[in-house]
N, C-alpha and C positions, 0 to 999 in steps of 0.2 A: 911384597914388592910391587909398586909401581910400573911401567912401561908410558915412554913419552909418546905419543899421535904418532909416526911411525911403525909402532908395534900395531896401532890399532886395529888394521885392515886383519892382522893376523889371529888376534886373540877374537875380533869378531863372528869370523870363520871359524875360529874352536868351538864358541860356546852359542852362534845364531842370534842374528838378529832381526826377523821376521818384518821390522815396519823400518828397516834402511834401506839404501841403497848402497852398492862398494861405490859410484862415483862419485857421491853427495858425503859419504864419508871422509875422503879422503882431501878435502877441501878444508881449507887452515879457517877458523870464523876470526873474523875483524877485530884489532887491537882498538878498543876507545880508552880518553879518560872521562870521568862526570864527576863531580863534587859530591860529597857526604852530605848528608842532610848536616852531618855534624859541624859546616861553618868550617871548618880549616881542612876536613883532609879529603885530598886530589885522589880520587881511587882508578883502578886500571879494569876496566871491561872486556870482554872477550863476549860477539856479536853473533848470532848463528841467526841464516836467514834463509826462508825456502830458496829454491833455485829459481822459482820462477814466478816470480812476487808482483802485486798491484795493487797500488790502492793502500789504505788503513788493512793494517791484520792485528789478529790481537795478537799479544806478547808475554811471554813468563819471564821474570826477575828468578834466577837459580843464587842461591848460596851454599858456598861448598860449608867442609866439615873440618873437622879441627888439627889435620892434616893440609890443609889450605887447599887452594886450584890443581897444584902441579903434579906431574908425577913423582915418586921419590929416587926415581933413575935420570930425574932434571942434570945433575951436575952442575948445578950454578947456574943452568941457564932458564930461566924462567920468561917464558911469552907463548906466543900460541902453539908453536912445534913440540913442547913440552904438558900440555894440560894432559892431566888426570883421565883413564879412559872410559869413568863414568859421567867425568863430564860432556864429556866430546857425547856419549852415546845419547846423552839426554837431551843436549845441545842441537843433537840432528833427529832426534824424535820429534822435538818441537817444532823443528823448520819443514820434516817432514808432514805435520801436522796443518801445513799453513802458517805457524805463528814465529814471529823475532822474538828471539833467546837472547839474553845477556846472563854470563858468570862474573858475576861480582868478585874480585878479587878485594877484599878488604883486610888482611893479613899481610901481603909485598908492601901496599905504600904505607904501613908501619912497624917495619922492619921485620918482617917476618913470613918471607914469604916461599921458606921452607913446611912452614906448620909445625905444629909440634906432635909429641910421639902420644902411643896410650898410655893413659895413669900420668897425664902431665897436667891435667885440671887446676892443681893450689898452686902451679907455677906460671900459670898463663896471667898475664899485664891487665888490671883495668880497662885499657884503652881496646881493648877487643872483647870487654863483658857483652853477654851475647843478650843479658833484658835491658841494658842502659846505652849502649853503643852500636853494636851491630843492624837493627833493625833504621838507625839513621842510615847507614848504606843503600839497606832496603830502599826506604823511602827517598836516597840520592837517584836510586836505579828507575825509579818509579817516575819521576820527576824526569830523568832522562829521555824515557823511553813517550815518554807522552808530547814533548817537545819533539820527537822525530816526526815527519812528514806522513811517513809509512804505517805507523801504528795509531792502531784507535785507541782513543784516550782513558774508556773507562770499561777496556774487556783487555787486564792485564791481570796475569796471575802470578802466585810465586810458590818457589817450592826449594826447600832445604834439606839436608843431608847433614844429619849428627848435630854436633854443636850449631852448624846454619840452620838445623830444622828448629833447635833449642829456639834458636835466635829466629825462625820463621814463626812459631807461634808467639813469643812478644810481640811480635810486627806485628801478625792480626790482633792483638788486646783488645780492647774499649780503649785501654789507657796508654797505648803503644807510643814510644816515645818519636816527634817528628811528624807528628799530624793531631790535627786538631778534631773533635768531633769523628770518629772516620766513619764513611760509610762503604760499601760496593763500588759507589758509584764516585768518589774524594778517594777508595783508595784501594785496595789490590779483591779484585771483583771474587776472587775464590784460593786458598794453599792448598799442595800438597805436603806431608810434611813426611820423611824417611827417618827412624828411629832417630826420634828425637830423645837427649836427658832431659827428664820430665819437674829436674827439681827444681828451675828455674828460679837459681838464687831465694830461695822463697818469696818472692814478690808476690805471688798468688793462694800462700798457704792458707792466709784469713778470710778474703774476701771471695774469694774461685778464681776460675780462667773465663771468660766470658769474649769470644771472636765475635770481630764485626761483620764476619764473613762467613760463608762454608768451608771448614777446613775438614779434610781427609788426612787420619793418621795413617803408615805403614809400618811392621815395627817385628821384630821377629820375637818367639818366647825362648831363644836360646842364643841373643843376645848376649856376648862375653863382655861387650863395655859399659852399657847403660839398661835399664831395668825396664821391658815393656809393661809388665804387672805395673810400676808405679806412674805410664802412661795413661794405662786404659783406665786407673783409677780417676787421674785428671782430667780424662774424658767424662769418663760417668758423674763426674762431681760437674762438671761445666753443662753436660746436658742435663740436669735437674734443676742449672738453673735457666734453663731455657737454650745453651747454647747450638750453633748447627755447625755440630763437631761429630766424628763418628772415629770408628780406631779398627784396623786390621791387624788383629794378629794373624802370622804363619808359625806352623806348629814347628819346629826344629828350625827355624831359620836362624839364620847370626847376623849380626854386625854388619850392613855393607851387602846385602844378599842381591842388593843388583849389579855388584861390580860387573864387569862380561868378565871379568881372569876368571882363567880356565880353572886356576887353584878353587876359588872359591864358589865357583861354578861345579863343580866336582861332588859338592852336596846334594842332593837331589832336594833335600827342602830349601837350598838357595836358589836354586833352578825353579821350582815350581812357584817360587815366592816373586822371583824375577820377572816371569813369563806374567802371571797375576796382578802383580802391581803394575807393571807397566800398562797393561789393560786398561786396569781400575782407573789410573791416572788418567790417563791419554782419553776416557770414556768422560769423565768426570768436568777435564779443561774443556772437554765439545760442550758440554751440557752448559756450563757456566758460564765460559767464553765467548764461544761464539752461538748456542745455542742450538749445536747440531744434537 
């Protein structure tokens, strides 16, 4: 279960969160809309900004998972008092980091902005395939975020969770649908990507995965929804062909092992995998982004 940004002060105090602050927490990020790369659909953004901002900062594009933004204790109401409390946590790691955060919501503006449940995969719509559609988000948030005043235009990163991390490695491709040629510098300068399903529609069974960028897996080996073994394999197959991809496995992690709930926090290898990744990441966007 879920809890809406109201719990979050709570559940963060359970299980620690070393690089927040409680008063930066507790601050709702900014409702936008931006366009889909997709030509027709009006998507709804949620903004997270340091507190004490100037000038161009770099930026990360987040895509949630296949549970959508919100929490699952929403009750129909769905907007910023209701996000997910991995979002919100990641959201203010990133503002605390310096850099503007946008959560892509690309689920709500078509129709669906519940998510769906585990083992709902052969029931999920086309219009939210995550190698042919989703990564048009991406590249709508992208296109966003470079148009604002405040953000430098080519030290933006992104980073996905479950089905959006599926959908964050399409977006880095050679052949990522929504940009042409792409490079670091045309399009998302570095990913990180959280237990991604690695079967990615088979679009890359024949040819490999080949990013145009450095991406960073996270991915646990006791995983109940999707297979880390058939990640790290599509890692090892993309770095032989040259790709600057790498893969963390955490030995007994699960599904989600950075949520802060205390439930799942309760594991000690979700805990130590939390503690780690967050590291790795937040070490990774300095080096990439902004060069720290």
């Amino acid at each position: 279960m879920q809890f809406p940004m109201r719990a979050f002060l709570v559940v963060t105090a359970l299980v620690g969160a070393p690089t927040l602050a409680i008063a930066q927490i507790a601050a709702a990020p900014e409702r936008v809309t931006l366009p889909s790369a997709d030509g027709h659909t009006t998507l709804v953004g949620y903004v997270f900004k340091p507190a004490n901002s100037g000038g161009r900062m770099p930026a990360v594009v987040m895509m949630h998972g296949r549970a959508g933004p919100y929490s699952s204790a929403a009750n129909g109401v769905y907007d910023a008092s209701t996000l997910a409390r991995r979002h919100l946590q990641w959201g203010r790691i990133w503002a605390e980091q310096g850099y503007i955060a946008i959560l892509v919501d690309g689920f709500g503006p078509r129709g669906y902005p519940q998510g769906f449940g585990r083992h709902s995969y052969a029931d999920r719509p086309e219009t939210l395939n995550e190698v042919t559609i989703r990564p048009l988000d991406a590249y709508g948030a992208l296109a966003y975020l470079r148009a604002r005043p405040d953000v430098a235009p080519d030290r933006i990163g992104l980073q996905g969770w479950s089905n959006g991390a599926s959908a964050g490695l399409a977006t880095m491709a050679v052949d990522a649908p929504g940009i042409a040629n792409p490079t670091p510098q045309t399009g998302f300068r570095a990913a990180v990507i959280f237990y991604p399903a690695c079967g990615l529609k088979g679009h890359f069974d024949e040819k490999g995965y080949l990013s145009y960028a450095p991406v960073r897996v996270f991915h646990g080996t006791s995983d109940e929804e999707v297979s880390g073994r058939r990640c790290a394999e599509l890692v090892e197959r993309s770095r032989a062909l040259g790709g600057k991809i790498s893969i963390k496995l955490y030995a007994g992690a699960t599904h989600g092992f950075d949520d802060p709930y205390f439930k799942r926090q309760k594991r000690d290898a979700n805990a130590a995998a939390r503690e780690d990744s967050i590291a790795r990441a937040t070490r990774f966007f300095a080096e990439q982004l902004d060069g720290r």
